[in-house]
Residue frames relative to the residue before (quaternion, step in Angstrom):
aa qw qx qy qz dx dy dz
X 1.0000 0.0000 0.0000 0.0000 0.00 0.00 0.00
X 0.4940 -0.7376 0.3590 0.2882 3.34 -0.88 0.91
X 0.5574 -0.4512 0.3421 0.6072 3.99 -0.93 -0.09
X 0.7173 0.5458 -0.2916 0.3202 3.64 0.72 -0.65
X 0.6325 0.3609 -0.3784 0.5714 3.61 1.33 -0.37
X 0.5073 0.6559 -0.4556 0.3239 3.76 0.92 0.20
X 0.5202 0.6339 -0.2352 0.5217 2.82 1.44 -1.64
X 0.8314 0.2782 -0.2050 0.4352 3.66 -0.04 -1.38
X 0.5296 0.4922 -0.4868 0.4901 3.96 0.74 0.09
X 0.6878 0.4753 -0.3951 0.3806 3.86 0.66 -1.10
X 0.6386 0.5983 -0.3126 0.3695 3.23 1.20 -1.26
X 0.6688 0.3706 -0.3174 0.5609 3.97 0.84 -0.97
X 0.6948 0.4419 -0.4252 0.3757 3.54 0.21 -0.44
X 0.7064 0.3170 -0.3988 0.4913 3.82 0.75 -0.09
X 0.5062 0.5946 -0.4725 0.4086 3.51 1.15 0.01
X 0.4360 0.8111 -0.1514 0.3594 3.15 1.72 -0.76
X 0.6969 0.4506 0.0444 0.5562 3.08 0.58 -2.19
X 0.6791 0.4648 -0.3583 0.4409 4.06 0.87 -1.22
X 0.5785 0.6165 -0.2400 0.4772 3.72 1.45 -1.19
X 0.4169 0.7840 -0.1552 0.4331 3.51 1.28 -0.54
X 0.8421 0.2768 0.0451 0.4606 2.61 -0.52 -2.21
X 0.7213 0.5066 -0.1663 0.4421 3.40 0.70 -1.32
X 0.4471 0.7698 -0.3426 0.3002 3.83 1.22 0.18
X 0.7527 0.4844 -0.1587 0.4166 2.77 0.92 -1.56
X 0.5976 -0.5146 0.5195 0.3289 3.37 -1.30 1.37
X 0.5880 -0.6463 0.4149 0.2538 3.13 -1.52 1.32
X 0.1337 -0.7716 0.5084 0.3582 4.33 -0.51 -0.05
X 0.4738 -0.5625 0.5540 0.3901 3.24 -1.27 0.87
X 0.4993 -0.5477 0.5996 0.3019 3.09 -1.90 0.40
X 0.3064 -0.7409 0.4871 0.3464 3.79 -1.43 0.04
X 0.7534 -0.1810 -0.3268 0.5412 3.20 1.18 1.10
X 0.1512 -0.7341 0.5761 0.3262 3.68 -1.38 -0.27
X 0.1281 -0.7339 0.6496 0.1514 2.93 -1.75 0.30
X 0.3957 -0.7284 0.4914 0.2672 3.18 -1.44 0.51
X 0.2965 -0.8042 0.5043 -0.1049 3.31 -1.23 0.57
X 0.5919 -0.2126 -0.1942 0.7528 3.23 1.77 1.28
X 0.7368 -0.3010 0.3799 0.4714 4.00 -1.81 -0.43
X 0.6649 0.4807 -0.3509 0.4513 3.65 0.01 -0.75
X 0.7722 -0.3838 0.3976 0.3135 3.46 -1.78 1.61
X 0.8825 0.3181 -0.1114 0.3280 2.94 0.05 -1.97
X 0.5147 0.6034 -0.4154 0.4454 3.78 1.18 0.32
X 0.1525 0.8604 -0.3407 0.3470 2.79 0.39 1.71
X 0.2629 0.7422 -0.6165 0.0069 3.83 -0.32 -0.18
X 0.2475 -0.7880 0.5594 0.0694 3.34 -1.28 0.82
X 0.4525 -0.8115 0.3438 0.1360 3.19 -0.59 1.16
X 0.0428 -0.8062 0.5785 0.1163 4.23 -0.18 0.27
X 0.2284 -0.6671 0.6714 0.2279 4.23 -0.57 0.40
X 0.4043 -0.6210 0.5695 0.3557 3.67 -0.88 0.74
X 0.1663 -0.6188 0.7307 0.2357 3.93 -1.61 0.79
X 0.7206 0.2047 -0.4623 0.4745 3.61 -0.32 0.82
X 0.4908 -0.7312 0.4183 0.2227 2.81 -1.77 0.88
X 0.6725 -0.5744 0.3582 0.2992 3.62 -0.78 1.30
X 0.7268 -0.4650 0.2752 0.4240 3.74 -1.29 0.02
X 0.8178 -0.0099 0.1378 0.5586 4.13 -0.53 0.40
X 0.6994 -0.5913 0.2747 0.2928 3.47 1.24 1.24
X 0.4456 0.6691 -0.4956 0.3288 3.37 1.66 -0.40
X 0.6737 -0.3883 0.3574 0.5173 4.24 -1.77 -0.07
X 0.5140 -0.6712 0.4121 0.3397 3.51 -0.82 0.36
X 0.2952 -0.7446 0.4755 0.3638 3.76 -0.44 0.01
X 0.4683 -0.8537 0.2094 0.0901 3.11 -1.69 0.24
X 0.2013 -0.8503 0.3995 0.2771 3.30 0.35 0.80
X 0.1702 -0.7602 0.6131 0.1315 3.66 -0.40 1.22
X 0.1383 -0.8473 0.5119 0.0313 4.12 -0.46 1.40
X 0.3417 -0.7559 0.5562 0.0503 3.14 -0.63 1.67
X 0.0120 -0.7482 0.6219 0.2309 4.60 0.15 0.33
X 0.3864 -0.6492 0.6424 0.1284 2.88 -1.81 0.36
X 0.0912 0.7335 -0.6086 0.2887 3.50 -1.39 0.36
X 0.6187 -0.4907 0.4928 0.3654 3.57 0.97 1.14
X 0.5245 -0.5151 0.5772 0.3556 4.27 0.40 0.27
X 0.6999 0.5677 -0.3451 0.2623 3.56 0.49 -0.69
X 0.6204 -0.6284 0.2231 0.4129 4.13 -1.06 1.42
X 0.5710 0.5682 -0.4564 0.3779 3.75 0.63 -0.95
X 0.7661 0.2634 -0.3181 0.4924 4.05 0.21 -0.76
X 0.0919 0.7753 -0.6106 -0.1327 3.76 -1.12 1.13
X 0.7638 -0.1061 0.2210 0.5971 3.29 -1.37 -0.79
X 0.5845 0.7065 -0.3730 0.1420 3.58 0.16 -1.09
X 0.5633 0.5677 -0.3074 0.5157 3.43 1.75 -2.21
X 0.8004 0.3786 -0.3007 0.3545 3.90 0.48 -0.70
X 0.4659 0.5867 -0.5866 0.3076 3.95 0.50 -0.51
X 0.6546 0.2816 -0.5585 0.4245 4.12 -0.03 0.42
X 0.6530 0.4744 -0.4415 0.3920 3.27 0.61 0.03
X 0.4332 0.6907 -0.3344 0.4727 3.43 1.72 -0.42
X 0.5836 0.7278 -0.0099 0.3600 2.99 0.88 -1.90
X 0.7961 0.3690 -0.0900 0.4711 3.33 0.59 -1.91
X 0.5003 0.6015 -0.3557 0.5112 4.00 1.64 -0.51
X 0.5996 0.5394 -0.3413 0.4828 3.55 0.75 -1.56
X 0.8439 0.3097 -0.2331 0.3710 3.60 0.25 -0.61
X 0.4764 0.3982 -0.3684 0.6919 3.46 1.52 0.61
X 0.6428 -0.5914 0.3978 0.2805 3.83 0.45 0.71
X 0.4641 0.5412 -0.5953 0.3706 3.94 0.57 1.14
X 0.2751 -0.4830 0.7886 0.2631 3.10 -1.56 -0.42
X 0.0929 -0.8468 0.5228 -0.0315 3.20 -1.18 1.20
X 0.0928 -0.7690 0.6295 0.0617 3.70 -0.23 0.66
X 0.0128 -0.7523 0.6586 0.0140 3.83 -0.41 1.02
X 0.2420 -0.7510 0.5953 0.1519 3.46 -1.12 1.22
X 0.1362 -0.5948 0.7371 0.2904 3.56 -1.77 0.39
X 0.1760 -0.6569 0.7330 0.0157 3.07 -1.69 0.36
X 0.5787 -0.5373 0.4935 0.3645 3.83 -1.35 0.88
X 0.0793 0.6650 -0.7329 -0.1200 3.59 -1.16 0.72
X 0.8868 0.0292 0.1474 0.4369 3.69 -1.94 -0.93
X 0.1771 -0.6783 0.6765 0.2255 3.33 -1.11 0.18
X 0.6191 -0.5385 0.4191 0.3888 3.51 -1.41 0.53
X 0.3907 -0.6653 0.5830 0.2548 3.75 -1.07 0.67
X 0.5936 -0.5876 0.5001 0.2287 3.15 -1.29 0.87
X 0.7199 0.2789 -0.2073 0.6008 3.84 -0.63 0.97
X 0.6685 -0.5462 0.3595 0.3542 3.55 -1.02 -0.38
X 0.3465 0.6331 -0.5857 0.3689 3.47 1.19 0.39
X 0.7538 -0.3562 0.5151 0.1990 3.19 -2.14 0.59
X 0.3623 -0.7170 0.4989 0.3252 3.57 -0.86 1.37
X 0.6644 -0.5517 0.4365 0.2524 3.16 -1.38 0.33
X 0.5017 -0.6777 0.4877 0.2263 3.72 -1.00 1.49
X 0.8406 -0.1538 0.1564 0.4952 3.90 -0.34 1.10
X 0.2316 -0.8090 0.5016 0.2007 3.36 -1.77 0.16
X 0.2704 -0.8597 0.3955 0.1773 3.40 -0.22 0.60
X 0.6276 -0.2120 -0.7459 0.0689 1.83 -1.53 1.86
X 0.3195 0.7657 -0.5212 0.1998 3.87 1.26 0.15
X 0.7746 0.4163 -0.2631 0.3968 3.51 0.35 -0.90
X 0.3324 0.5828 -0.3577 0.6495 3.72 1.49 0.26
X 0.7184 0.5437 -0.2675 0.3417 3.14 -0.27 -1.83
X 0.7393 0.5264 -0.2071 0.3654 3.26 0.70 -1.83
X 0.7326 0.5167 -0.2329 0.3769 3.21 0.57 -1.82
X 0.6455 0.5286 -0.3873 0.3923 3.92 1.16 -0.92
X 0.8528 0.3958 -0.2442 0.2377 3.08 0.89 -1.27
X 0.1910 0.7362 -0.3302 0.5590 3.25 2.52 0.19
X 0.8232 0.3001 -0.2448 0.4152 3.69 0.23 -0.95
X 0.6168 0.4279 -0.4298 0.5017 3.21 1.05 -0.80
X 0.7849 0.2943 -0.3600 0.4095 3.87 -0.30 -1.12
X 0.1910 0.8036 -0.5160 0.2271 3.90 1.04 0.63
X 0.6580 0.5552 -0.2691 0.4317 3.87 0.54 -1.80
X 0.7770 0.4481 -0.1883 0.4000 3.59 0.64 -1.43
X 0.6218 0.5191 -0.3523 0.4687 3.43 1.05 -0.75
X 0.6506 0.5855 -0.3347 0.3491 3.36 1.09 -1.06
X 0.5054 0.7038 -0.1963 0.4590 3.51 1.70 -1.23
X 0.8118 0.1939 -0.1168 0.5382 3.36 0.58 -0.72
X 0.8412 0.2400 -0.2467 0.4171 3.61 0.71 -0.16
X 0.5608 0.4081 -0.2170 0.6870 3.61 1.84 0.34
X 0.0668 0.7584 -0.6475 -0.0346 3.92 0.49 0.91
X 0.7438 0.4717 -0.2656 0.3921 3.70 0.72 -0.72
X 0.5909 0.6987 -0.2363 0.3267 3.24 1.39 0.39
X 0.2179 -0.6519 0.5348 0.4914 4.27 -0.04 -0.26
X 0.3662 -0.6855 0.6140 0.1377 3.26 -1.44 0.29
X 0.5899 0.3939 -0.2991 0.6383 3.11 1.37 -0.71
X 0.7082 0.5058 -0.2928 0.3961 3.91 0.49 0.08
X 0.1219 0.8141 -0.4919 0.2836 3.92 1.25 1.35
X 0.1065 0.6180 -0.7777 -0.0436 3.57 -0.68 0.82
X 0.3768 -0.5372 0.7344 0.1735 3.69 -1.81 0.99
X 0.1591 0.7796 -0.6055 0.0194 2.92 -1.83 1.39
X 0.0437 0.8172 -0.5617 0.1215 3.70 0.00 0.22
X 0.3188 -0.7228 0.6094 0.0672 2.90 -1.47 1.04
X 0.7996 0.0402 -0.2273 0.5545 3.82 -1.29 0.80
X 0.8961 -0.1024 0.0912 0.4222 2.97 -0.74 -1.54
X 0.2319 0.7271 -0.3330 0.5538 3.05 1.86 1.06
X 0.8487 0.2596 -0.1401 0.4389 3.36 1.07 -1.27
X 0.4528 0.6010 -0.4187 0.5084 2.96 1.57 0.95
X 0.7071 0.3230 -0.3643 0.5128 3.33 1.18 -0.52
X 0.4930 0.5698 -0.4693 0.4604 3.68 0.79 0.10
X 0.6236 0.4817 -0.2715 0.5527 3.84 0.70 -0.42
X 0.7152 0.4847 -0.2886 0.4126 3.32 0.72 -0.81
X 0.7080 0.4430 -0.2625 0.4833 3.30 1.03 -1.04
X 0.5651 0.5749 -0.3154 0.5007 3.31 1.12 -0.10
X 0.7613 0.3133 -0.1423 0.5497 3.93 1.03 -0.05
X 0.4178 0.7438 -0.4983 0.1545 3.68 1.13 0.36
X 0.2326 0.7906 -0.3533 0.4428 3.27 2.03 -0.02
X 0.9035 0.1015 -0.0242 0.4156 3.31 0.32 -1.36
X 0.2099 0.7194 -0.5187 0.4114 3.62 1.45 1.12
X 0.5386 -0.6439 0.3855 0.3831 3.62 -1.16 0.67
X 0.7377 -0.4195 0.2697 0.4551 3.35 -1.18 0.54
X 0.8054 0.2044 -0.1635 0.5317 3.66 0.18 -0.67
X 0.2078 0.5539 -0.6819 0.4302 3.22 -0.08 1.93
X 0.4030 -0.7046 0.5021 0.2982 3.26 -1.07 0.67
X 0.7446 0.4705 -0.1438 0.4511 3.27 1.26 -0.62
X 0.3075 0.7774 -0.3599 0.4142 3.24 1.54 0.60
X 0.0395 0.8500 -0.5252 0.0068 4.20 -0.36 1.04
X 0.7832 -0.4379 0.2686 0.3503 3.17 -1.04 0.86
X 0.8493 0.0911 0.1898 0.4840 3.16 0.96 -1.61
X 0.6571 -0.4669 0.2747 0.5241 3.56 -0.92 0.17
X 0.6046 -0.5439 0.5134 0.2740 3.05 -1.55 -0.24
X 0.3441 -0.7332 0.4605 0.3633 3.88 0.06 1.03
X 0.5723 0.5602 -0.5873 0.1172 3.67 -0.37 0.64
X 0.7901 -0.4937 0.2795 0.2323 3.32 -1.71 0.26
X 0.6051 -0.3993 0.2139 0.6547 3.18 2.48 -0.84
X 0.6529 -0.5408 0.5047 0.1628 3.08 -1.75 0.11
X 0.1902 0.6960 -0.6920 0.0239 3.78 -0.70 0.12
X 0.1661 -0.7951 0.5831 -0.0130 3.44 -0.13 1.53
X 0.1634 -0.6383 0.7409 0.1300 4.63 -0.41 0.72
X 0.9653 0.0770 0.1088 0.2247 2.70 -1.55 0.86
X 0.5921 0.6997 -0.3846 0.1091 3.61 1.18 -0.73
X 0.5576 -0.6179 0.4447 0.3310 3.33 -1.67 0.07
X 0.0652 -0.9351 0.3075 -0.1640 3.35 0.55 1.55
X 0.7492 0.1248 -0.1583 0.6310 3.38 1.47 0.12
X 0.4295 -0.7016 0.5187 0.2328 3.45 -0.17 1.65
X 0.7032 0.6147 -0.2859 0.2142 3.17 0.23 -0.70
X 0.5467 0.5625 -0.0330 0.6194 2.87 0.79 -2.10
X 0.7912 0.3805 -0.2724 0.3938 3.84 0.06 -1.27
X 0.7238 0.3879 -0.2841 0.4950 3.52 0.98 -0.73
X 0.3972 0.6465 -0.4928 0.4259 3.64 1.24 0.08
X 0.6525 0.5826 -0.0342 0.4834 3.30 0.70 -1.78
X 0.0173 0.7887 -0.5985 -0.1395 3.77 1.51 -0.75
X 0.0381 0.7658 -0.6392 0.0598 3.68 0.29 1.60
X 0.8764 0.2414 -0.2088 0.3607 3.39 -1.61 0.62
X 0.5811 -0.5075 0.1966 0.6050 3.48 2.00 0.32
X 0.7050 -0.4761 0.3618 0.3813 3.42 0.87 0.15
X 0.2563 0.7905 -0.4023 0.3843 3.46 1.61 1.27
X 0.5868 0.4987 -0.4977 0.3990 3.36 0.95 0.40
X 0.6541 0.5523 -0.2469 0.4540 3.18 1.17 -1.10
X 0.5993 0.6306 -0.2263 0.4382 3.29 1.28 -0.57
X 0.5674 0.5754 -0.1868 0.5587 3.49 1.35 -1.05
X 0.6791 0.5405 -0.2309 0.4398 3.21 0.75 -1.13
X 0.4627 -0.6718 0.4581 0.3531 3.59 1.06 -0.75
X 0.7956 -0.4105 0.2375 0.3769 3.39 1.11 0.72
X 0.5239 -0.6539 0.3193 0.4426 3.52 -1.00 0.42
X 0.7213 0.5311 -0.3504 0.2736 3.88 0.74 0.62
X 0.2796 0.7441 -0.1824 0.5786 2.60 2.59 0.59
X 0.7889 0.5009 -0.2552 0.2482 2.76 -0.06 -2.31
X 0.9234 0.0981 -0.2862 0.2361 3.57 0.17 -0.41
X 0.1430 0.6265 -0.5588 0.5242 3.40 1.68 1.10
X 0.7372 0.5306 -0.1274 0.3984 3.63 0.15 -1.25
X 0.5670 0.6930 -0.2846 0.3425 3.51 0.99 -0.79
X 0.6986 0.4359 -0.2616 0.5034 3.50 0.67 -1.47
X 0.7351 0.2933 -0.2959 0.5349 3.83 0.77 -0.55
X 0.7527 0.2910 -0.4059 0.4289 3.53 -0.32 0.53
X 0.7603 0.4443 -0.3840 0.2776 3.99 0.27 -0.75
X 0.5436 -0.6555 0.4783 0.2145 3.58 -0.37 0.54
X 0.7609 0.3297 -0.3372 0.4456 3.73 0.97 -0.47
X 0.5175 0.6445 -0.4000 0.3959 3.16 1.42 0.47
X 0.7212 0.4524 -0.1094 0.5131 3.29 1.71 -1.05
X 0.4406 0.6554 -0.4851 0.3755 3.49 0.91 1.26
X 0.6472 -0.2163 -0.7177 -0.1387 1.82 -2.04 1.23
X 0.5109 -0.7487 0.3770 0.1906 3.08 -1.39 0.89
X 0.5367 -0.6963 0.3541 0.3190 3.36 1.62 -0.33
X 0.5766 0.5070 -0.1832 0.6139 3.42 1.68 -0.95
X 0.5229 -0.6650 0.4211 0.3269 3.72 -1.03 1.20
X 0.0649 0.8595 -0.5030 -0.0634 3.55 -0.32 0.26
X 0.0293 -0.8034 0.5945 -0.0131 3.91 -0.81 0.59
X 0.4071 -0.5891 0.6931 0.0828 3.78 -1.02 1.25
X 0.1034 0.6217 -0.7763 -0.0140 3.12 -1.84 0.89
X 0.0502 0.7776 -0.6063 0.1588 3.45 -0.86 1.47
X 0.3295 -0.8040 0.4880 0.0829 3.24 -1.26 1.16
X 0.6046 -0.6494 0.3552 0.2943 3.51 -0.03 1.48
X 0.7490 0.2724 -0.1935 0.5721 3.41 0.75 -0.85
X 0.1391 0.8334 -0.4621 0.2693 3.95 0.39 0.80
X 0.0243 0.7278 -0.6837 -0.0477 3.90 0.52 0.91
X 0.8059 0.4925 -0.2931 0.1485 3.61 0.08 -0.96
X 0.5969 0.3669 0.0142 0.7134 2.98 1.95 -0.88
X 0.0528 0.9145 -0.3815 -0.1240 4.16 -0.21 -0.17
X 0.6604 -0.5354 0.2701 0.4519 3.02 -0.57 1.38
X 0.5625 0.6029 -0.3349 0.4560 4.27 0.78 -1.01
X 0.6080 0.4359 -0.4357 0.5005 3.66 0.58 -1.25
X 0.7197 0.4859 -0.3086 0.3881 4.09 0.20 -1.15
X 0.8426 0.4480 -0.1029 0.2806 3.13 0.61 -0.44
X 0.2856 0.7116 -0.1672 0.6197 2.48 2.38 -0.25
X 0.5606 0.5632 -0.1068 0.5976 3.51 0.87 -1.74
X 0.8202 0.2785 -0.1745 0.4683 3.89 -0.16 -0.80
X 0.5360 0.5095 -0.3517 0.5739 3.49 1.21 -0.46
X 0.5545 0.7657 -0.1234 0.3016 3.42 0.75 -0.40
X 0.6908 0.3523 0.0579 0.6287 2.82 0.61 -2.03
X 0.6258 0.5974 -0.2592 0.4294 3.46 0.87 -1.03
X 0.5928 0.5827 -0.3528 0.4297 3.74 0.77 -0.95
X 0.7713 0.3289 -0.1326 0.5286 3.16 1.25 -1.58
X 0.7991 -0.4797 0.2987 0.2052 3.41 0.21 1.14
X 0.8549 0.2731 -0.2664 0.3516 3.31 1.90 0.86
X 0.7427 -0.4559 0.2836 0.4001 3.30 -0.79 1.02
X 0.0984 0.7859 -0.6061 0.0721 3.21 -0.61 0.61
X 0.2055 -0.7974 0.5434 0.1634 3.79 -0.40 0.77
X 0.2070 -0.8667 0.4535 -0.0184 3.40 -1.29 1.09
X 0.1664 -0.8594 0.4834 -0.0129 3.65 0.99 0.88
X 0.2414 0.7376 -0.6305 0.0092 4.00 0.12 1.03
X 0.4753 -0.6565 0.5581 0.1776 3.76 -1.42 0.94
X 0.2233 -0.7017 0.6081 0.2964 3.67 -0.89 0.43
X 0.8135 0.1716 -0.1306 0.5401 3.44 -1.59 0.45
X 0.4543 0.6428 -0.4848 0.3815 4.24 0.79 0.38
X 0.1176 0.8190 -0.5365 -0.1661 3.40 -1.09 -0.06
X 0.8142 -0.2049 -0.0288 0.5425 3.73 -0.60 -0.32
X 0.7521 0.4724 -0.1924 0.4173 3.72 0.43 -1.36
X 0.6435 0.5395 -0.4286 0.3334 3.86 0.60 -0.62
X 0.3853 0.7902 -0.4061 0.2493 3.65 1.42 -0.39
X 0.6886 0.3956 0.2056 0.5718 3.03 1.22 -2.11
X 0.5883 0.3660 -0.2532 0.6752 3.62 1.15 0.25
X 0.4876 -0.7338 0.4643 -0.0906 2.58 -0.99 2.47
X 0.6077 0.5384 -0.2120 0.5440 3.36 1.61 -0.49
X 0.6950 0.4084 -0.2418 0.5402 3.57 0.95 -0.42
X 0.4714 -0.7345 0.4015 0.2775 3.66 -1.45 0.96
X 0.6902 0.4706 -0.4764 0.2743 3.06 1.28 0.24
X 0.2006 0.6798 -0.5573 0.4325 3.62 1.19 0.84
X 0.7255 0.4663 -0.3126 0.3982 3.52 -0.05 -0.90
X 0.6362 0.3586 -0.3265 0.6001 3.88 1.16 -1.22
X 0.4720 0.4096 -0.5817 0.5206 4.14 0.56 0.27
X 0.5979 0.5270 -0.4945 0.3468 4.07 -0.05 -0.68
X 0.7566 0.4843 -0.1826 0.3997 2.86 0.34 -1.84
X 0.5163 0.4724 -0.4870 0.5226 4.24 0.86 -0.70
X 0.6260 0.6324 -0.3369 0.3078 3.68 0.39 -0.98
X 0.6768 0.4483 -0.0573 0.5810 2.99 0.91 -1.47
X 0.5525 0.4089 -0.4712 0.5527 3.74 0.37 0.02
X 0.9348 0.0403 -0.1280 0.3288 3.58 0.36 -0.14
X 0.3601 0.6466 -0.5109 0.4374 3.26 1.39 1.06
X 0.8239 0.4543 -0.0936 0.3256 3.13 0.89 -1.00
């Protein structure tokens, strides 16, 4: 087969997988709270329908969605994937957070906002424990794996490393983050590498605020800069990934590695971007199980 019928098989098959994922009737949450003034300060809440390990509180899988940062893709595309944890024994708290707004005319919405969508996701993580307390009684607080998908699993990495952000970040803490780990899908994990690649149309740079930003801006937002984080952390990436590439993950693990840490890497054969997060696909289930390796 030529480079061109590759090209056009990869292209329908993830068009494939997006048609897929994106099917499934949104799930209500079973409650929300908010978590500042703004719409989008939000986290929705899921009770787990199966019971957890030896009856203990279930843990939590706090879900970060993705969508290029940009306004058209919210929490919503993910509650079956919310949904599909609850029934593998989590408690889920899925956060929204402010992304892009829609450009005037017919140009392409815009890739996140700076600093709101930061802003959002720290203070989401930080007022996380307490919300859970009062709106997850059957749940551990002390028992938070971070997940997120695409450009989800960049902010899920991120919030995991505000420890190691330069001193004058506003979002910069003393100390880790209390959670059990990371299970980053797919994420956009090396600014670099990713904007090389100009994944998702060129939404990193875009996030960043442009090329007169991008590398003022760099040290506080890219995740392969902020390693090692100390905090278990494990990558799931599908070999066949047009949208996201296997390189951007690895990049990320090549990374962490230099500095002296483990980093787990979970690659899928024949997988691309959308089956992560698609309840219908088997590689949802190996996303459960990463979870479970370190919730529990």
């Amino acid at each position: 087969m030529s480079d061109a019928a590759n090209a056009a098989a990869d292209t329908a098959r993830a068009a494939a997988e997006e048609k897929s994922a994106l099917s499934h009737p949104p799930v209500d949450p079973d409650a929300t709270a908010a978590y500042g003034d703004d719409p989008d300060q939000v986290i929705d809440f899921y009770v787990p329908r199966a019971e957890g390990a030896a009856g203990r509180p279930a843990p939590v899988v706090a879900v970060l969605h993705g969508g290029a940062w940009r306004a058209p893709y919210d929490r919503r595309h993910i509650s079956p994937f919310a949904a599909f944890l609850t029934r593998r024994g989590f408690a889920v708290a899925s956060i929204e957070y402010r992304r892009g707004a829609a450009e005037a005319g017919e140009g392409d919405p815009v890739a996140g906002r700076w600093p709101d969508t930061l802003d959002d996701v720290a203070a989401a993580v930080d007022a996380l424990p307490a919300l859970v307390r009062e709106h997850l009684p059957q749940a551990d607080a002390g028992r938070i794996v971070l997940t997120g998908h695409s450009a989800g699993g960049h902010l899920a990495l991120w919030a995991a490393a505000r420890h190691l952000l330069p001193e004058d970040a506003p979002w910069r803490t003393d100390r880790p983050a209390p959670l059990r780990g990371v299970v980053a899908l797919a994420p956009i994990a090396d600014f670099a590498v990713a904007d090389k690649l100009e994944v998702c149309g060129g939404a990193v740079r875009q996030f960043l605020g442009g090329d007169g930003k991008f590398a003022e801006r760099q040290p506080y937002a890219d995740p392969a800069l902020l390693v090692p984080t100390g905090i278990a952390t494990t990558l799931v990436q599908g070999r066949r990934d047009i949208d996201v590439p296997q390189a951007v993950a690895e990049a990320y693990a090549d990374a962490a590695a230099k500095a002296g840490e483990v980093v787990g890497l979970t690659l899928l054969e024949d997988v691309g971007h959308f089956p992560l997060i698609d309840p219908a696909a088997d590689a949802c289930a190996v996303v459960a199980e990463e979870i479970a390796q370190l919730a529990w």
